[in-house]
N, C-alpha and C positions, 0 to 999 in steps of 0.2 A: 542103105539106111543106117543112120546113127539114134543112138539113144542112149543121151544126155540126163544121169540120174545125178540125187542128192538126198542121202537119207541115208536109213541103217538097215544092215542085213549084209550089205556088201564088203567084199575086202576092206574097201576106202571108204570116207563119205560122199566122196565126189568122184563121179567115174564115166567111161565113157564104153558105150558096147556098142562093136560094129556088128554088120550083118551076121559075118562068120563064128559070131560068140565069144570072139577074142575081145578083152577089155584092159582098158587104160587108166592110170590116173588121173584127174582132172578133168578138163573140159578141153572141147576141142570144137567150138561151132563153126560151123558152116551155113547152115539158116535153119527157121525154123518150118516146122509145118503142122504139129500141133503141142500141146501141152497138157500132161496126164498125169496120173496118180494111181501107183500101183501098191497093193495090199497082198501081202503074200502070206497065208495063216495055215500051217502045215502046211495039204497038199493045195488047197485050192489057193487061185491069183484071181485076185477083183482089180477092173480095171476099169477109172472111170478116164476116158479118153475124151477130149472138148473137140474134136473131130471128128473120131468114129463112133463115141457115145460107150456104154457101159456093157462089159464083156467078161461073163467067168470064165476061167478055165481051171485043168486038173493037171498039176505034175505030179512028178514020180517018187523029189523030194521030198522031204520035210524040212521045209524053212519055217522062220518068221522074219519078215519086210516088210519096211513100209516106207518109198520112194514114188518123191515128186521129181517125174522128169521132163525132157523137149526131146521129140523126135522130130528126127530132120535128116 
């Protein structure tokens, strides 16, 4: 699984994250399978996914993001 972001929080504005948690610059598609939008505010991640529908979760860091991506 890839996942194709574009926003801020990350190294770049445009980045590409494989399975393994390794990431790239850019974009790299392959196809698509849904289209999301992830909100990262300290530790909680909101995530409104147009496939799998709307999902919190808790990390460990503390960030702030907020990235529209395509997983595929």
């Amino acid at each position: 699984m890839k996942y194709y972001e574009i926003g801020f929080g990350n190294e770049s504005l445009s980045s590409t994250e494989m399975e393994d948690e390794s990431r790239v610059r850019g974009f790299a598609l392959d196809g698509i399978e849904s289209i999301y939008i992830r909100i990262w505010i300290w530790k909680s991640v909101f995530i409104l996914d147009l496939f799998e529908g709307f999902k919190i979760g808790i990390k460990d860091e503390v960030k702030f993001k907020f990235l529209i991506g395509l997983r595929g």
